[in-house]
DSSP file (Angstrom, degrees, kcal/mol; ACC not computed):
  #  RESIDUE AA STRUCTURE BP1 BP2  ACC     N-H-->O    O-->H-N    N-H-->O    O-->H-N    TCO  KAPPA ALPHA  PHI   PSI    X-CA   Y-CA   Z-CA
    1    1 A X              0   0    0      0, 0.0     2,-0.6     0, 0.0     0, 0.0   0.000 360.0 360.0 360.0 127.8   21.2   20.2  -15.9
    2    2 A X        +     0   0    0      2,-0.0     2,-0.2    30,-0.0    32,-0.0  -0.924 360.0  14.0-114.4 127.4   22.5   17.2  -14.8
    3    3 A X  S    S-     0   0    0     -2,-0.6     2,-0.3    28,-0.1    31,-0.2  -0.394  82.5 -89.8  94.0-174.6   20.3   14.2  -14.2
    4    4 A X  B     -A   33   0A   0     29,-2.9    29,-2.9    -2,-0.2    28,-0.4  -0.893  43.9-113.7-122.4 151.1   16.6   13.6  -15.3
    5    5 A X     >  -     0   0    0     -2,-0.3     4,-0.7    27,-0.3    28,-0.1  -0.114  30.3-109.3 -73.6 178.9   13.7   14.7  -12.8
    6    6 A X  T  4 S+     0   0    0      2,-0.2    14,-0.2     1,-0.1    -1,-0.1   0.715 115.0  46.4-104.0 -12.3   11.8   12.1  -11.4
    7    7 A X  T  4 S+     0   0    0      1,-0.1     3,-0.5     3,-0.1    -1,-0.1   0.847 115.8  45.5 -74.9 -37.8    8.6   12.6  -13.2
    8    8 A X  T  > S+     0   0    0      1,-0.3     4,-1.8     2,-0.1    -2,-0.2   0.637 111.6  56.9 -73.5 -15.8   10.4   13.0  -16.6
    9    9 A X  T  < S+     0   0    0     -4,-0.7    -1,-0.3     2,-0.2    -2,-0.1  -0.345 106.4  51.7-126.7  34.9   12.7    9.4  -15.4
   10   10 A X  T  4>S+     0   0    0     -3,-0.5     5,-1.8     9,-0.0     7,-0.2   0.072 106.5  55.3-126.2 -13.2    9.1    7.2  -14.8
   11   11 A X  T >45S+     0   0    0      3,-0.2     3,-1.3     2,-0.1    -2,-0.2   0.772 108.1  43.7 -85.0 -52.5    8.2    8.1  -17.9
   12   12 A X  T 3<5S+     0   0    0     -4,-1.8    -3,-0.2     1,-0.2    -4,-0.1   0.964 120.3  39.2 -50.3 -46.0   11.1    6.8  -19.6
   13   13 A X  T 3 5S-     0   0    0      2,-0.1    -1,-0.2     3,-0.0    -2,-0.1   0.266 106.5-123.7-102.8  34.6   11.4    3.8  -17.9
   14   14 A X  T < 5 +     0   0    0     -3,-1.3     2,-0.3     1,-0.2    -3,-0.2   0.927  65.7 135.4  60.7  73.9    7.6    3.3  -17.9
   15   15 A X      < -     0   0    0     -5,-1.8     2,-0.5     5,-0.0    -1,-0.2  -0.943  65.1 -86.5-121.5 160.4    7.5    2.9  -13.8
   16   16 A X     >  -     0   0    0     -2,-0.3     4,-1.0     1,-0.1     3,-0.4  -0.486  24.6-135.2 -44.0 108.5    5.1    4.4  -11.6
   17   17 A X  T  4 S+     0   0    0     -2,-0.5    -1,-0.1     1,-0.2    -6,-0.1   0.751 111.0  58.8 -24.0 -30.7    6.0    7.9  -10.5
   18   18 A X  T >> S+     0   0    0      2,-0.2     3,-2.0     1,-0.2     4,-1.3   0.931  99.3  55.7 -65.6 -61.3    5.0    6.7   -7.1
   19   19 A X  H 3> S+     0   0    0     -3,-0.4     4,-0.6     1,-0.3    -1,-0.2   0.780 109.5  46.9 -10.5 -71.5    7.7    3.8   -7.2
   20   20 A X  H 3< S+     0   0    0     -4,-1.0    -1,-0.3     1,-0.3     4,-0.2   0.022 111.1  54.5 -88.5  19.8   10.6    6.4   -7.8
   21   21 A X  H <> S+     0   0    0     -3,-2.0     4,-4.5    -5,-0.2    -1,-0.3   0.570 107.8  43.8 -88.3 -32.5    9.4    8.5   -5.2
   22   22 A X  H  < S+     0   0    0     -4,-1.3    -2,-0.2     1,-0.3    -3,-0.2   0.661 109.6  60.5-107.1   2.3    9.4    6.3   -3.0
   23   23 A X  T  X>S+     0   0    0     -4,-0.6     5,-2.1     2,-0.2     4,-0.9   0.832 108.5  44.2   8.6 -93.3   12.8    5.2   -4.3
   24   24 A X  T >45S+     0   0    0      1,-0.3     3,-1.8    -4,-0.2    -2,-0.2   0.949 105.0  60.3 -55.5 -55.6   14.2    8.4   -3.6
   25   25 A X  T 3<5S+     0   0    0     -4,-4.5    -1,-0.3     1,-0.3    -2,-0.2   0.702 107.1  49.3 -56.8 -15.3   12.6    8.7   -0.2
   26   26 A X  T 345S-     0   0    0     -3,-0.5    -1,-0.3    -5,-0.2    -2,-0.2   0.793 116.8-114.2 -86.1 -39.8   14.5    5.4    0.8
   27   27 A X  T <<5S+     0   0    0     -3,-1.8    -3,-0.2    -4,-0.9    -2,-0.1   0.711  88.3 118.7  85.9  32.4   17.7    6.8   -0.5
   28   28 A X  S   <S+     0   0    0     -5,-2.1     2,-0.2     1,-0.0    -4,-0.2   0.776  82.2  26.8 -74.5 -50.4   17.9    4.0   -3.3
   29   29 A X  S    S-     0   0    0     -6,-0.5     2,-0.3    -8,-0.1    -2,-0.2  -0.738  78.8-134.2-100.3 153.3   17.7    7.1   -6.4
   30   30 A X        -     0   0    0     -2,-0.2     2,-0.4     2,-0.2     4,-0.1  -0.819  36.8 -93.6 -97.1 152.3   19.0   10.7   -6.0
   31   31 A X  S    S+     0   0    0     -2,-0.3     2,-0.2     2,-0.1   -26,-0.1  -0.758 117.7  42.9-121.3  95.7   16.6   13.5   -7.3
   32   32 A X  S    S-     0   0    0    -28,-0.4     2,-0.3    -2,-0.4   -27,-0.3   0.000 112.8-113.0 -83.6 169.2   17.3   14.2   -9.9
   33   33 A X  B     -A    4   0A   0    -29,-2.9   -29,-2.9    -2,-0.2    -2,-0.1  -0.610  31.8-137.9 -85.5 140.2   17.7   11.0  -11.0
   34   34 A X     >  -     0   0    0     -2,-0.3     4,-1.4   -31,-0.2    -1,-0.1   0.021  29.1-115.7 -94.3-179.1   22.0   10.0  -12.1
   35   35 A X  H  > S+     0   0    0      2,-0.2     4,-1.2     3,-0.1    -1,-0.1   0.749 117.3  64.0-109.7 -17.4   22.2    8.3  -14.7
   36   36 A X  H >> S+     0   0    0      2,-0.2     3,-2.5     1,-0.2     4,-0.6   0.924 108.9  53.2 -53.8 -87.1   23.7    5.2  -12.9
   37   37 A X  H >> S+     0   0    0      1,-0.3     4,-3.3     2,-0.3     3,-0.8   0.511 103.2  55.1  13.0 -60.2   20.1    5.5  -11.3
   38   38 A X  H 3X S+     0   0    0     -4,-1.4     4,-1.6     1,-0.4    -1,-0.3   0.897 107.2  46.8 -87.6 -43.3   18.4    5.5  -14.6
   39   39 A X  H <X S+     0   0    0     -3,-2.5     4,-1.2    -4,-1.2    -1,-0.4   0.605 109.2  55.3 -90.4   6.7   19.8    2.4  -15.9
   40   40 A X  H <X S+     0   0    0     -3,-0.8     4,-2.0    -4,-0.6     5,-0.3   0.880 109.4  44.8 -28.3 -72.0   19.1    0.7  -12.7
   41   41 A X  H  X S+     0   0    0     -4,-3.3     4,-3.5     1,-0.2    -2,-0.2   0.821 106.9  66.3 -56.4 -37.0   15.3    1.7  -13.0
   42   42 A X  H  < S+     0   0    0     -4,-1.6     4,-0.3     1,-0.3    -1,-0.2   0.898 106.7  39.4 -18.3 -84.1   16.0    0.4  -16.8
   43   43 A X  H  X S+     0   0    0     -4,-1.2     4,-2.4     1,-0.2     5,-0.4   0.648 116.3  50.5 -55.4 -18.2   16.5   -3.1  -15.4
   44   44 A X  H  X S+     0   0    0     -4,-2.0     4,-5.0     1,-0.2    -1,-0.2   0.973 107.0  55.4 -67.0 -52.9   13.5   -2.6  -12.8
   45   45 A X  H  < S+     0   0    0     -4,-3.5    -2,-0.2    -5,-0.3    -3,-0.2   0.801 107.5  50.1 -64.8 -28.2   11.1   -1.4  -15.6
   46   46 A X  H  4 S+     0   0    0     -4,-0.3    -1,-0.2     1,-0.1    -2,-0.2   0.969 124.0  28.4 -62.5 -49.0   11.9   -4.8  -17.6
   47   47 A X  H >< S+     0   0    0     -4,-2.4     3,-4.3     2,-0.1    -2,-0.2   0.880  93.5 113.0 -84.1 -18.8   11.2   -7.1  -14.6
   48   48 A X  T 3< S+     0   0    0     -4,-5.0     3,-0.1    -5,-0.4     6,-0.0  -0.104  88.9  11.3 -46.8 121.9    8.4   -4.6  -12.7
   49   49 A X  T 3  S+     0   0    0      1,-0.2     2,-1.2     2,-0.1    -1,-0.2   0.225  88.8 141.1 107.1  -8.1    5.0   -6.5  -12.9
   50   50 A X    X>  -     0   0    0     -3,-4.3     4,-1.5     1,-0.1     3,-1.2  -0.390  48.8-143.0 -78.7 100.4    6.1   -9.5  -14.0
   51   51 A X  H 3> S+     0   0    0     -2,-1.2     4,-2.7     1,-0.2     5,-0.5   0.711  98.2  51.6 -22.0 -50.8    4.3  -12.6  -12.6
   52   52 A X  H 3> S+     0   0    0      1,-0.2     4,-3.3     2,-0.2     5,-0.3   0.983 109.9  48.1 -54.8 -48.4    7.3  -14.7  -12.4
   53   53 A X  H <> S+     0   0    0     -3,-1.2     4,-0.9     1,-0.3    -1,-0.2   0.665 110.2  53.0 -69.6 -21.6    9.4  -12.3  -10.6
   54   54 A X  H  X S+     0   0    0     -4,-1.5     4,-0.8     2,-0.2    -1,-0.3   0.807 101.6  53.8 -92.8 -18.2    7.0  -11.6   -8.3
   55   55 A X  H >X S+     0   0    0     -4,-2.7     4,-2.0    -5,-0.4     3,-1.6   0.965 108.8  52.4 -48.1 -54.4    6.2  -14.8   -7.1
   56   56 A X  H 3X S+     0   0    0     -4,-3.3     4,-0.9    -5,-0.5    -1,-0.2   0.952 106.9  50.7 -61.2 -40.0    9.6  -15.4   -6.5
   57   57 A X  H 3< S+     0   0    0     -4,-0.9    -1,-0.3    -5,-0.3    -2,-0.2   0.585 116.1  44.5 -87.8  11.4    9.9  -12.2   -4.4
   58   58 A X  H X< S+     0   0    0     -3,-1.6     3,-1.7    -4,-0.8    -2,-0.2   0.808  91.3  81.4 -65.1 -53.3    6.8  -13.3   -2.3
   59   59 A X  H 3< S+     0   0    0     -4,-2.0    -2,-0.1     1,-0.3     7,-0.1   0.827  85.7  53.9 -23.8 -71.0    7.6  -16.8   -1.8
   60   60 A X  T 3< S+     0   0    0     -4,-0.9    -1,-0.3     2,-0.0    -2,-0.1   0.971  98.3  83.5 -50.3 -24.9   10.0  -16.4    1.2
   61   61 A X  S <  S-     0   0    0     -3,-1.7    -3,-0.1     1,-0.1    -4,-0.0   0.029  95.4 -87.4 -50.5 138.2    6.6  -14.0    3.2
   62   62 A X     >  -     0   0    0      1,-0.1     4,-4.2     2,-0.1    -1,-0.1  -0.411  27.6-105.8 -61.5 163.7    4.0  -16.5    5.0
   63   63 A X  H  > S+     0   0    0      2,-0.2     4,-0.8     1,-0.2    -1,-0.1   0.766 124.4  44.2 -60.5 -48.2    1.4  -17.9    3.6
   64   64 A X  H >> S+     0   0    0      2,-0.2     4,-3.1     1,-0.1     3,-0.5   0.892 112.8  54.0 -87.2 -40.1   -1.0  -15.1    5.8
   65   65 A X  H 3> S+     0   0    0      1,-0.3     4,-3.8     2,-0.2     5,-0.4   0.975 105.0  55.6 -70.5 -36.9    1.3  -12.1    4.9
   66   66 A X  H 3X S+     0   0    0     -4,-4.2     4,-0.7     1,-0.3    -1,-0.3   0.712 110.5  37.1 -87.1  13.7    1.1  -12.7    1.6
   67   67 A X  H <X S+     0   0    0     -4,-0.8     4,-3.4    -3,-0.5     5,-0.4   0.761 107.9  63.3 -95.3 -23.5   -2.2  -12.6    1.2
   68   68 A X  H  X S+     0   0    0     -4,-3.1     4,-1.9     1,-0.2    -2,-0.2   0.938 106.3  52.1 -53.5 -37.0   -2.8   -9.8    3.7
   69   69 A X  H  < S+     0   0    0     -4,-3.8    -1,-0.2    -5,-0.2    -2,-0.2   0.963 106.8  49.7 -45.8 -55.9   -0.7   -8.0    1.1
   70   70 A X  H  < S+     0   0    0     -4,-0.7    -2,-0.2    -5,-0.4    -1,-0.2   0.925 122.1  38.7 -46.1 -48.5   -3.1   -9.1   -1.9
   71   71 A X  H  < S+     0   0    0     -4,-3.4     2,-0.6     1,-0.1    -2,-0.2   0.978 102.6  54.2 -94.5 -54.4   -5.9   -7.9    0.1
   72   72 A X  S  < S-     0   0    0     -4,-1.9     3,-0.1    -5,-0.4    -1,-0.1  -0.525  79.5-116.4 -70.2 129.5   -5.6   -5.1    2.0
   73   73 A X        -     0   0    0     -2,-0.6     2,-0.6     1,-0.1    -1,-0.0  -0.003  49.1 -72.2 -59.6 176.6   -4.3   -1.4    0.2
   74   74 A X  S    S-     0   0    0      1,-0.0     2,-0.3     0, 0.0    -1,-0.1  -0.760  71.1-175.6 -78.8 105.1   -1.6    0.5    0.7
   75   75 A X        -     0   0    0     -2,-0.6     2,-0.2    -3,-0.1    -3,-0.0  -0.797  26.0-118.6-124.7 152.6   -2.9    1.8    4.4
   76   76 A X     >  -     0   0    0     -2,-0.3     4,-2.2     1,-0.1     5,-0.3  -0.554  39.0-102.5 -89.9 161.2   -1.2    4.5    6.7
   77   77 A X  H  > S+     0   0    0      1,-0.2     4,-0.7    -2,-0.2    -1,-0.1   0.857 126.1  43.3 -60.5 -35.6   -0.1    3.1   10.2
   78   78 A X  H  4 S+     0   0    0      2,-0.2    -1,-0.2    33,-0.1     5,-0.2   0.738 107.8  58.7 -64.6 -33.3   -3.2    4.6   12.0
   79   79 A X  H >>>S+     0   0    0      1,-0.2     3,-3.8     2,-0.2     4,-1.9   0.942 105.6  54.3 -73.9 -72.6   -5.6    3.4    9.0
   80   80 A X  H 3X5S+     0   0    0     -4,-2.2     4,-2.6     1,-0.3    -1,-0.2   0.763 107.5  52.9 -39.2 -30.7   -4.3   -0.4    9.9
   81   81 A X  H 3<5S+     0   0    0     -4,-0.7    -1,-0.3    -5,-0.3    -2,-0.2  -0.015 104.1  50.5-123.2  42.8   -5.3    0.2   13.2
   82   82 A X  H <>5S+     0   0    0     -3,-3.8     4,-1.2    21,-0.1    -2,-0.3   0.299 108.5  49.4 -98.6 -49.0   -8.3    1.1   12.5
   83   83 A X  H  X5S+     0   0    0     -4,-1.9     4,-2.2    -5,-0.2     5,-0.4   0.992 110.8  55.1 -30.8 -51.6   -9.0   -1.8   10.4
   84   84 A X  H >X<S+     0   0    0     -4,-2.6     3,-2.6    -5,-0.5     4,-1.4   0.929 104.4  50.5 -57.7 -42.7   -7.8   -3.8   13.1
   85   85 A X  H 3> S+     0   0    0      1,-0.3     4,-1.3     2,-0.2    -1,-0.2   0.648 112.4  49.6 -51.2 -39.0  -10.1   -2.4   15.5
   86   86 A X  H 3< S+     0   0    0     -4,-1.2    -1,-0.3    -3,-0.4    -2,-0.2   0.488 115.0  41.8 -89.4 -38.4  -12.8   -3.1   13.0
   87   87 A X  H << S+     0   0    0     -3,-2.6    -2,-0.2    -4,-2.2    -1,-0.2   0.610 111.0  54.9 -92.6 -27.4  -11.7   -6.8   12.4
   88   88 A X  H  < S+     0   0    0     -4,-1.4    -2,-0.2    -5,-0.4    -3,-0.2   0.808  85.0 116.3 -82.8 -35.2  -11.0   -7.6   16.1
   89   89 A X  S  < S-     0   0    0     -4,-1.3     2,-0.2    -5,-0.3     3,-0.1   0.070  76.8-106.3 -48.0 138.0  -14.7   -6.4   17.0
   90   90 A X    >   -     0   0    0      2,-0.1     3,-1.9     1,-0.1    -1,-0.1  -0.534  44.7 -84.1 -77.2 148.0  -16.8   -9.0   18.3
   91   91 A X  T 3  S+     0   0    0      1,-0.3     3,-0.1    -2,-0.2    -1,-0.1  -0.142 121.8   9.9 -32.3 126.1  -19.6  -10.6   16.0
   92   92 A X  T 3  S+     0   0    0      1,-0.3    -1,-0.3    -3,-0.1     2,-0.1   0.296  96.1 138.6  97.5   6.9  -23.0   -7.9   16.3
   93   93 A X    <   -     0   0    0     -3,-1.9     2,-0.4     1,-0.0    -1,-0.3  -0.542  53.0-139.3 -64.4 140.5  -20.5   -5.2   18.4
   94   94 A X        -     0   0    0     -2,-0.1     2,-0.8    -3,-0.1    -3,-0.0  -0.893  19.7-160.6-123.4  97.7  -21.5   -2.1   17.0
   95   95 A X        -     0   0    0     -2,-0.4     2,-0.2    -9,-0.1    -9,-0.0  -0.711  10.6-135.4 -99.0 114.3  -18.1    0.2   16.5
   96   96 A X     >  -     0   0    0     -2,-0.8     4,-2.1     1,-0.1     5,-0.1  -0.235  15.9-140.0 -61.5 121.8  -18.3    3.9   16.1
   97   97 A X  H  > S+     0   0    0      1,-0.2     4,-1.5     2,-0.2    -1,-0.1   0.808 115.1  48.8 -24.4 -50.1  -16.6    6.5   13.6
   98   98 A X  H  > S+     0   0    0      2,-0.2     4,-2.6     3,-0.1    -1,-0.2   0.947 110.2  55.7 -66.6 -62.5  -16.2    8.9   16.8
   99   99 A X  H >> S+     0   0    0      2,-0.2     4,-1.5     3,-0.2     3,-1.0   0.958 110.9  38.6 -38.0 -85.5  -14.8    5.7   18.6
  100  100 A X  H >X S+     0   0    0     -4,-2.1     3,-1.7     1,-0.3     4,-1.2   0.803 116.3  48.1 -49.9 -66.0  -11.9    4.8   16.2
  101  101 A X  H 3X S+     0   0    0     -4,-1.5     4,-1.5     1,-0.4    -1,-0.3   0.649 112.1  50.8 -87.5 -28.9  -10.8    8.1   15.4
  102  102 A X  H XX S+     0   0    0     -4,-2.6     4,-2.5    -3,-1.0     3,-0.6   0.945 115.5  46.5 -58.0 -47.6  -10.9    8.8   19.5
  103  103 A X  H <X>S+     0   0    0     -3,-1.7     4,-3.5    -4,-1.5     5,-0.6   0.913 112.3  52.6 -64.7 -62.8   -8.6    5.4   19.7
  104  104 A X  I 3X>S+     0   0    0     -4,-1.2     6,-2.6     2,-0.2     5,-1.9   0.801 108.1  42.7 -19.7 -62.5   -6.5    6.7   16.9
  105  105 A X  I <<5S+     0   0    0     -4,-1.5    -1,-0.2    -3,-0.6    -2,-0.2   0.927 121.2  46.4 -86.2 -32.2   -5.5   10.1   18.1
  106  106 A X  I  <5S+     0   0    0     -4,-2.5    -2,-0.2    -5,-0.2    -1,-0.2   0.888 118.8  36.9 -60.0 -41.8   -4.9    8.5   21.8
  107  107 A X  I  <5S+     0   0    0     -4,-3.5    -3,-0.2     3,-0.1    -1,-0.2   0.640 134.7  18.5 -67.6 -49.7   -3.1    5.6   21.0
  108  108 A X  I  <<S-     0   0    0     -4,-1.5    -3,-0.2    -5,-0.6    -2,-0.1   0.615  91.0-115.9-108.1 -25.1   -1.0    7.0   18.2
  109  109 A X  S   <S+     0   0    0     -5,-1.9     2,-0.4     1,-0.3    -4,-0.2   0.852  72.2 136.0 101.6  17.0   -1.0   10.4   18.3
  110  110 A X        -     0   0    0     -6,-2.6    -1,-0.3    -9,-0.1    -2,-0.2  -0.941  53.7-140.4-144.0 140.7   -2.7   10.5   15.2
  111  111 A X        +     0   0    0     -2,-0.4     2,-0.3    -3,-0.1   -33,-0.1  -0.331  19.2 176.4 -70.2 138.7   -5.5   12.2   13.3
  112  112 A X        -     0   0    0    -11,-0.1   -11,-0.1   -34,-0.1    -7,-0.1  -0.957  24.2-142.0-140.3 123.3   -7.7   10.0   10.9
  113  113 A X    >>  -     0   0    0     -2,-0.3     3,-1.1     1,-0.1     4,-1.0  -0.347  25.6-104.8 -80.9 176.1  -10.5   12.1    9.4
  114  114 A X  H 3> S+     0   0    0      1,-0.2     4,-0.5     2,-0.2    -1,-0.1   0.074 121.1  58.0 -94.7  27.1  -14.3   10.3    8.9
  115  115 A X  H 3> S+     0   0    0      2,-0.1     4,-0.6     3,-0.1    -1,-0.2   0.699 109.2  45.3 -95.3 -23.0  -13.8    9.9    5.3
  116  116 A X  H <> S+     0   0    0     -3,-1.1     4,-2.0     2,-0.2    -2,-0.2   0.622 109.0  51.5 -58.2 -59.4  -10.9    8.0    6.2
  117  117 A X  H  X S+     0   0    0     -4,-1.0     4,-1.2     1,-0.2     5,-0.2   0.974 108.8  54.9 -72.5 -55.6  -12.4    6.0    8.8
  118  118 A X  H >X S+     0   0    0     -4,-0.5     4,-2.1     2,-0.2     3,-0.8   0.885 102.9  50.6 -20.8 -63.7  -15.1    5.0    6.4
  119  119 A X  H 3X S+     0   0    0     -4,-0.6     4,-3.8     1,-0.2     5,-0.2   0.991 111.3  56.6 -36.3 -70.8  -12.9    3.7    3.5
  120  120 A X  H 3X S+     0   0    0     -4,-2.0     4,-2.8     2,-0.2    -1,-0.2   0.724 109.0  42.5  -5.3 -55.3  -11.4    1.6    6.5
  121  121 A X  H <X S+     0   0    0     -4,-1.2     4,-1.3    -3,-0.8     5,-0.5   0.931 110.4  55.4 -77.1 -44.6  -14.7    0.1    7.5
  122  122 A X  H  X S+     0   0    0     -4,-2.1     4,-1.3     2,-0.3     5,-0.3   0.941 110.2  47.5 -63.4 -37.2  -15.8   -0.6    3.9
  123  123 A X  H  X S+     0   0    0     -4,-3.8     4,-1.8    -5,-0.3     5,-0.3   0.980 113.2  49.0 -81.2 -43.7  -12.7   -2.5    3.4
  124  124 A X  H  X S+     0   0    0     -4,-2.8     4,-0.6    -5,-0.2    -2,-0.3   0.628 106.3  50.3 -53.5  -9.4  -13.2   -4.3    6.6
  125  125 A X  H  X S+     0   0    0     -4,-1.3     4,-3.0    -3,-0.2     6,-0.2   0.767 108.0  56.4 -90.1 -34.9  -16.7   -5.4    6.1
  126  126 A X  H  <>S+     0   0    0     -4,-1.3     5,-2.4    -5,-0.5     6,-1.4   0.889 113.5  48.6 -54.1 -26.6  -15.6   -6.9    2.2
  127  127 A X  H ><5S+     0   0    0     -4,-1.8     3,-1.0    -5,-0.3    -1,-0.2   0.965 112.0  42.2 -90.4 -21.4  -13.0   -9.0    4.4
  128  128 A X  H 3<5S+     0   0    0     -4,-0.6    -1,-0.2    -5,-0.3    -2,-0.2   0.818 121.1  40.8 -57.1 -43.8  -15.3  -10.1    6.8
  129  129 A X  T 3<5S-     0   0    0     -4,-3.0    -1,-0.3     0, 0.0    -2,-0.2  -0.095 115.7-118.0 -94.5  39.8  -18.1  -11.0    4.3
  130  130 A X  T < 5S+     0   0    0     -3,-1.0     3,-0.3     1,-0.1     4,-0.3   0.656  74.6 130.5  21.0  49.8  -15.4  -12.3    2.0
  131  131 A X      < +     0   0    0     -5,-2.4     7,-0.4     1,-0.2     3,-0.3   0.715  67.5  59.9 -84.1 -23.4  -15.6  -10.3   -0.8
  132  132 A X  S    S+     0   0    0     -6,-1.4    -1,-0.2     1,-0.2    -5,-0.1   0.394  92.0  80.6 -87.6  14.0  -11.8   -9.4   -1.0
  133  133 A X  S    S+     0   0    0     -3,-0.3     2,-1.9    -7,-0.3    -1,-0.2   0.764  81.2  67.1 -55.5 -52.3  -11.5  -13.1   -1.3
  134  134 A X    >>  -     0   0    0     -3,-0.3     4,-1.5    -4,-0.3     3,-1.5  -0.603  66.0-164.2 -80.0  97.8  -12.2  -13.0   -4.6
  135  135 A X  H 3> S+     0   0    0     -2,-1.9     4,-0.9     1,-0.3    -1,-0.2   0.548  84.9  55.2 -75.8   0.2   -9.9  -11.4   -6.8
  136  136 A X  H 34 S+     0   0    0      2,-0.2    -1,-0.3     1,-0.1    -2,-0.1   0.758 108.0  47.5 -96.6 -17.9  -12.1  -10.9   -9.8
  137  137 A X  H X4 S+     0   0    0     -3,-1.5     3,-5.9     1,-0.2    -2,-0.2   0.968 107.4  57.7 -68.4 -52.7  -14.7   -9.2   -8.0
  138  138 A X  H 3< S+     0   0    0     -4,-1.5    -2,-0.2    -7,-0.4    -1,-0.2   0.817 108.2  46.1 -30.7 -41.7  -11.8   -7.1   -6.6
  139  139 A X  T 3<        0   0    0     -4,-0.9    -1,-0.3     1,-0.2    -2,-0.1   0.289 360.0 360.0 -83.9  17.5  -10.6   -6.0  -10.4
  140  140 A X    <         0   0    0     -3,-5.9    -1,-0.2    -5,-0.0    -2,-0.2   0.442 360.0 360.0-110.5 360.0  -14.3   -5.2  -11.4
């Protein structure tokens, strides 16, 4: 067999699986992973997590992306607009589950189920009351 799989090659270099999927899906790694690859990920896995190194690769983003980053999850392009929808709503507007998900499939073309559309809201109401403001509440 030649190369390492991609579950067995995140363990070695202590990354997320997620990471070197998503890796591969970019066309950065091959799967299986080459062994040029592996000591690539090597050097990743030393700096991955590291405060300094991410500061520095924030720094050039605005001041507003990079907190949008900090605050908001990993969201699908339909899930982001439904948060926006959610964020744009005027003060005491009362916006419906049925509503976004209609907006959603018209606009994009794309299904968001109401379990989905829930998470959504709940993260939009934390930004609104400023809960995701706080990052220690956030890790609790």
């Amino acid at each position: 067999m030649q190369g390492t799989p991609i579950k067995l090659a995140a363990q070695l270099v202590e990354l997320p699986k997620a990471v070197l999927s998503r890796l591969h899906r970019d066309g950065v790694i091959t799967d299986p992973v080459s062994d040029d690859d592996l000591r690539g990920l090597v050097l990743l896995g030393h700096v991955w997590g590291k405060p300094w190194y991410a500061r520095r690769m924030l720094a050039p983003l605005s001041k507003d992306y990079r907190r949008k980053l900090l605050l908001e999850p990993d969201l699908s392009r339909a899930e982001r607009y439904a948060l926006s929808c959610y964020l744009n709503a005027k003060k005491g507007t009362r916006v419906y589950t049925r509503d976004i998900i209609g907006r959603v499939r018209h606009y994009l073309g794309a299904n968001l189920s109401e379990e989905q559309v829930k998470k959504v809201r709940t993260i939009a109401y934390d930004i609104r009351r400023g809960k995701r403001l706080d990052f220690r509440e956030a890790k609790e």
